[in-house]
C-alpha positions in Angstrom: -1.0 -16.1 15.3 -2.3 -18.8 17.0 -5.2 -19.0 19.3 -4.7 -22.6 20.2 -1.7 -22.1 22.4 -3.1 -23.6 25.5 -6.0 -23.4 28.5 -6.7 -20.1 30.1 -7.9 -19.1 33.6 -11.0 -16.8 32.8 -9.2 -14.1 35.2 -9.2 -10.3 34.7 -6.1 -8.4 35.6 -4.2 -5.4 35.5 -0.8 -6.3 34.4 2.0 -4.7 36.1 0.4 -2.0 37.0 -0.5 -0.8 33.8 -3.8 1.0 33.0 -5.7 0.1 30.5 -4.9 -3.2 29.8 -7.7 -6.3 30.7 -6.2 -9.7 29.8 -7.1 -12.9 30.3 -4.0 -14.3 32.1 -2.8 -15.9 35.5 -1.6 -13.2 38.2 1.4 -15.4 38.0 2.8 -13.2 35.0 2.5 -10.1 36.5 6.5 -10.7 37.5 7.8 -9.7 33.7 7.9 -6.6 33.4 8.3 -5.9 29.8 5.3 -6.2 27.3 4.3 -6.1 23.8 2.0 -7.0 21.1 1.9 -8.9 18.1 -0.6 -7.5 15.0 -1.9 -8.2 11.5 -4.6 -7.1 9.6 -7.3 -9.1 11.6 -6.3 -6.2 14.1 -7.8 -3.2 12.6 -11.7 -4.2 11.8 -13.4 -2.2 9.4 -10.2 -1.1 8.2 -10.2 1.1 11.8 -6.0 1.9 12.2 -3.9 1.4 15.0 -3.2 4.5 17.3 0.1 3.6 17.7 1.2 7.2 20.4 -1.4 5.3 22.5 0.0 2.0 22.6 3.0 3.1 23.7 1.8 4.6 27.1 1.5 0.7 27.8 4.0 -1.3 25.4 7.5 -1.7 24.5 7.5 -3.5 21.4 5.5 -4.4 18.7 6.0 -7.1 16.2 4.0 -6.9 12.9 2.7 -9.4 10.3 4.7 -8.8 7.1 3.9 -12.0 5.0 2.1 -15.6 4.6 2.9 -18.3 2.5 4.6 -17.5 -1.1 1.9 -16.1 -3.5 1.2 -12.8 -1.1 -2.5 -13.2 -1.7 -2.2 -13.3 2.8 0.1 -10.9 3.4 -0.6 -8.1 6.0 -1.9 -5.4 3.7 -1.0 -2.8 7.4 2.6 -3.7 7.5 4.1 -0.6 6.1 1.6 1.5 7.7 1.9 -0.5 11.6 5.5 -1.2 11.7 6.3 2.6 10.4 4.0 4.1 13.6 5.0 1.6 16.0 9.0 2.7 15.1 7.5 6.2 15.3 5.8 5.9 18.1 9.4 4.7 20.0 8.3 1.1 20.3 11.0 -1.6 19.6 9.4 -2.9 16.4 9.7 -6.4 14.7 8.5 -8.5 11.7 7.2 -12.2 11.3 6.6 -14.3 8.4 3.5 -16.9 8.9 4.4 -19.9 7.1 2.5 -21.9 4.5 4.5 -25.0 4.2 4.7 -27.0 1.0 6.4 -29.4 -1.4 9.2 -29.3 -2.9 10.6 -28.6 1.0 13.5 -26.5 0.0 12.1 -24.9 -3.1 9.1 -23.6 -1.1 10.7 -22.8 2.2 13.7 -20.7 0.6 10.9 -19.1 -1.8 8.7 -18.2 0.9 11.9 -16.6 2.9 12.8 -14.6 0.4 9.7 -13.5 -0.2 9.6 -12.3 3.6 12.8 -10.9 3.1 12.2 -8.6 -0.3 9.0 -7.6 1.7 10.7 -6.3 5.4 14.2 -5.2 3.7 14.1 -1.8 3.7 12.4 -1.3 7.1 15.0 -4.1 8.5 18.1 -2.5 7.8 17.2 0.1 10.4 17.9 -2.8 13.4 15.3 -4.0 15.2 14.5 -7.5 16.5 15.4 -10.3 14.4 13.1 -12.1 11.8 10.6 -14.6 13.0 9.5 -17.6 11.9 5.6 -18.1 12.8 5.4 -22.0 12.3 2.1 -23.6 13.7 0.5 -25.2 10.4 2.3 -28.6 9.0 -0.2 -29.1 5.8 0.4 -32.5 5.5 3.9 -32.5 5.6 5.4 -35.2 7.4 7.8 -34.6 10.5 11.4 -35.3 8.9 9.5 -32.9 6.0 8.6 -29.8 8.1 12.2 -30.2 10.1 13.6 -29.7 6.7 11.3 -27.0 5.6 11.7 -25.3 9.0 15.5 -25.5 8.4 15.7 -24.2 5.3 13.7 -21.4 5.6 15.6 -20.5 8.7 18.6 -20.7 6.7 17.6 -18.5 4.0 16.5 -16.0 6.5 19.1 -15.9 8.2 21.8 -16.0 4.9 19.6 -12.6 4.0 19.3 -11.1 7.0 22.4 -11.8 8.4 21.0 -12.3 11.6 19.6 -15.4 13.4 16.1 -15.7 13.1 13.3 -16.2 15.8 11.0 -19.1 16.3 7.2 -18.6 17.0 5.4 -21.7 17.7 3.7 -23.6 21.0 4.5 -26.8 22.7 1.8 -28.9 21.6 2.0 -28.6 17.8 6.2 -28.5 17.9 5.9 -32.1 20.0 3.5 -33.6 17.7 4.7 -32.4 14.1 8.5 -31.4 14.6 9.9 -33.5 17.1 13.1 -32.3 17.3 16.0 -30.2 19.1 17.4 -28.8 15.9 16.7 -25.4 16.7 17.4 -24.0 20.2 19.7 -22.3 19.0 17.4 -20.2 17.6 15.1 -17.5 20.2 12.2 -18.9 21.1 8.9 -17.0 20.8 7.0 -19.2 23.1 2.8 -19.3 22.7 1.0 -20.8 25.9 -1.5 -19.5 28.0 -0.5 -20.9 31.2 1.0 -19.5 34.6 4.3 -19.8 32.8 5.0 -21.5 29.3 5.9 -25.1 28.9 9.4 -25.3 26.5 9.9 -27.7 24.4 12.2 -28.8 21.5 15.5 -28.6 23.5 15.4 -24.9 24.5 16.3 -24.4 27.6 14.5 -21.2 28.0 12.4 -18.3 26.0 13.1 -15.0 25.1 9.2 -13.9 24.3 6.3 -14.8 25.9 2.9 -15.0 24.3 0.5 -15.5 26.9 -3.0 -14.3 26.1 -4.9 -13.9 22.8 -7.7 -12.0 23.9 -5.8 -9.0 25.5 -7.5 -5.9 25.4 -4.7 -2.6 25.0 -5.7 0.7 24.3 -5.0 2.0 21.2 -5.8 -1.2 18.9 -9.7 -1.4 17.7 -9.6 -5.3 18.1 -10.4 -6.1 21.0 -8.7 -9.6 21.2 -5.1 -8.9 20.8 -2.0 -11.2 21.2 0.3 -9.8 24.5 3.8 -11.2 25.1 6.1 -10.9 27.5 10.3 -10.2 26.9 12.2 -12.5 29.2 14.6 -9.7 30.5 14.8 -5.8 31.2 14.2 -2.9 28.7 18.0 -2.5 28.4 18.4 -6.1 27.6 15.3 -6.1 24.7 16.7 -3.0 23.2 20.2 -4.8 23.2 18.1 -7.8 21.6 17.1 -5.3 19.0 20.0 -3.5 18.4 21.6 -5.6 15.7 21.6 -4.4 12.2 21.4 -6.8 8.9 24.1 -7.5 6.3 22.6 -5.2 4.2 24.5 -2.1 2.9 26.0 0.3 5.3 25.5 2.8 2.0 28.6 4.1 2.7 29.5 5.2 -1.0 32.6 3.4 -1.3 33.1 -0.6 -3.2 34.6 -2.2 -0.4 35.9 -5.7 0.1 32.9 -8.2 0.3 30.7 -6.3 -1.2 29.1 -6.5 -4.9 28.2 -2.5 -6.6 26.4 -2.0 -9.7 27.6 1.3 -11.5 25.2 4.0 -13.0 26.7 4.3 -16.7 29.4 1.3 -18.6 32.7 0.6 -17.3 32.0 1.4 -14.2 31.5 4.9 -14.2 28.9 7.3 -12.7 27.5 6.6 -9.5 27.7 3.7 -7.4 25.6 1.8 -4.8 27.5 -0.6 -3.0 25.7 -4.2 -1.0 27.0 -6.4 1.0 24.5 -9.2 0.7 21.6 -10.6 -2.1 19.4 -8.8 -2.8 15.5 -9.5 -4.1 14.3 -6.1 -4.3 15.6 -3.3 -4.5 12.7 -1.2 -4.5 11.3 1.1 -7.1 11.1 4.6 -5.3 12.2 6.9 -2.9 13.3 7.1 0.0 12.6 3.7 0.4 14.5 2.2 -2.2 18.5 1.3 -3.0 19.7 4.1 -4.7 23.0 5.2 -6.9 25.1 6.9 -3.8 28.4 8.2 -4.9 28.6 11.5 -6.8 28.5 11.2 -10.2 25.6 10.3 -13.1 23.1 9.2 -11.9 23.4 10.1 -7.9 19.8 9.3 -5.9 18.3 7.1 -9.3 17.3 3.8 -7.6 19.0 1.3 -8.5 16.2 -1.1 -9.6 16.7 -1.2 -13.8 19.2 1.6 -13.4 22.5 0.1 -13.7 25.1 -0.9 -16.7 28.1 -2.0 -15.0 29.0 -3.8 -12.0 32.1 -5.0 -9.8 31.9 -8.0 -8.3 34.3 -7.6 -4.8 32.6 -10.1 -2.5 35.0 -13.0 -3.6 31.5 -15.8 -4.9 29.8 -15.4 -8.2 26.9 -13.0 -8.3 23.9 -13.4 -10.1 22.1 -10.3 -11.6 18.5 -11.0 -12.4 15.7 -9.7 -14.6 13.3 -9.7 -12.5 12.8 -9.7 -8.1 13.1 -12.5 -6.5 15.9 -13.9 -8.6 13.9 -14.1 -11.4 14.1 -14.4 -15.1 17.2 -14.3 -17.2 20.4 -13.8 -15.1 24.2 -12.7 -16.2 26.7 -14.6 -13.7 29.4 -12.4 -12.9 33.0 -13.9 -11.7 34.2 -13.0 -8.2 36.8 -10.0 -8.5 35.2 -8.7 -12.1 34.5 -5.7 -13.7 31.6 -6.0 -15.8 29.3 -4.1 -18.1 25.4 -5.7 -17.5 24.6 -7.2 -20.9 22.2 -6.0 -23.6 19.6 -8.2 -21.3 20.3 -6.7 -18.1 21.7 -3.5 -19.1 19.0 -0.8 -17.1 16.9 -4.3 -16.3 18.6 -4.7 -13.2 15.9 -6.2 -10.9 17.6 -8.2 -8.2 20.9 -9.9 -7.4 22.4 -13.2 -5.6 25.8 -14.5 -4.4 25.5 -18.0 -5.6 
């Protein structure tokens, strides 16, 4: 996350009442109740984890690196480990994606979404807050070309997710590199270390708050760590939280909408049934999509598992070779019942309404 989100008063408090916490901050935001922090890997030095029972004497939510850029050479190799004990722990937990823009705008936005998006899946469906875009880099791109990067990564996310998708970023670098309004209709994860945070961009208001960098909260070996504030009550951020993605409700049965691959030809055996694309399915349990139905096959993951298919969800869908929509593909008609071909027979990797 950033650290150049704005001036700071060198003043050392103890934030609404809560022990153990020294920030640098104005007294002025001792009036928000709710806090929380925001982590990646520069968070645990010398590989030192997270005690994430002891956070929680202090917190209420935690969101967690997942992913940078496209390649993954910079993505948060604690995600797994950080989000799992903060949920554990009884913190409301959420994900960001740091963004690495690039050229070709769309290409490289939707690429780097749905890399975010194979990455948090199968932690996501679970609820929690909504995805978050961490945009504070431009990398040459011009304005009009980081609105439309910003736009279509947002789009992606949210086509994935189902939900609509959090912005991270801080006055000064949305003024100078995106100038617009476009997207206050998205939450707004203001960064500014002032006595309250300047908005700009057209919101009218914020729903998180990061006001210091250099917070210090027990349970997290770093001892500069990002602190927000949720605009609202506890009720209200769990309420935030509470929505769930398009993905699978796993409830055995091909519904109307949704796209289900079959365990054996002719669609027979068991069946797993999604509601949305998918760009991984995951390779083991229990994290992964499995067959669900009784019959051959029942608990296999799906993931190079499946021969037939029936395509309910009314587009054509794309099954893939490889993740990410990758490789050779066999389009499937909306209404059909298909068997995968010799390709993609028990090659199943991913799969896309196009």
């Amino acid at each position: 996350m950033s650290k150049l989100a704005g001036a700071l008063a060198a003043v050392t408090v103890t934030i609404g009442g809560l022990a153990g916490i020294t920030a640098t901050a104005p007294t002025a935001t001792a009036s928000y109740g709710v806090t929380g922090v925001d982590v990646s890997a520069h968070n645990h030095p010398n590989g030192a984890a997270i005690s994430w029972g002891t956070v929680a004497q202090t917190e209420k939510f935690a969101i967690v690196k997942a992913t940078e850029g496209l390649t993954g050479n910079y993505d948060n190799a604690w995600f797994g480990r950080d989000f799992d004990g903060a949920k554990a722990a009884g913190l409301v937990v959420g994900t960001y994606h740091f963004a690495d823009p690039g050229t070709p705008v769309v290409d490289d936005a939707v690429g780097e979404a749905r890399h975010y998006w194979a990455t948090i899946r199968s932690r996501q469906v679970t609820g929690g807050l909504p995805p978050a875009l961490d945009i504070e880099k431009a990398k040459g791109l011009t304005p009009t070309q980081l609105q439309g990067w910003v736009t279509a990564f947002l789009n992606e996310t949210k086509r994935l997710s189902g939900r609509t998708p959090i912005v991270y970023t801080y006055p000064s670098f949305w003024d100078t590199y995106m100038k617009t309004t476009a997207h206050s209709g998205n939450p707004l994860w203001i960064a500014h270390y002032s006595t309250s945070p300047r908005i700009p961009g057209g919101w009218t208001s914020w729903k998180m708050w990061q006001y210091t960098s250099t917070a210090a909260v027990r349970g997290i070996p770093d001892a500069t760590v990002d602190r927000n504030y949720f605009n609202g009550t506890l009720t209200q951020l769990k309420a935030f939280a509470g929505g769930t993605t398009t993905t699978p409700t796993r409830n055995g049965v091909c519904e109307a909408g949704e796209f289900c691959y079959y365990y054996n030809s002719y669609q027979a055996g068991s069946m797993s049934d999604h509601k949305a694309s998918q760009a991984d399915y995951g390779a083991t349990q229990p994290t992964c999509y499995e067959f669900k139905t009784a019959g051959n096959g029942q608990g296999v993951c799906v993931k190079n598992h499946a021969a037939s298919v029936w395509n309910r969800t009314g587009h054509t869908v794309r099954v893939y070779f490889n993740s990410s929509y990758g490789g050779s593909y066999q389009s499937v008609a909306a209404g059909a019942k298909v068997n995968l071909n010799s390709t993609l027979k028990n090659q199943n990797a991913s799969h896309r309404t196009v």
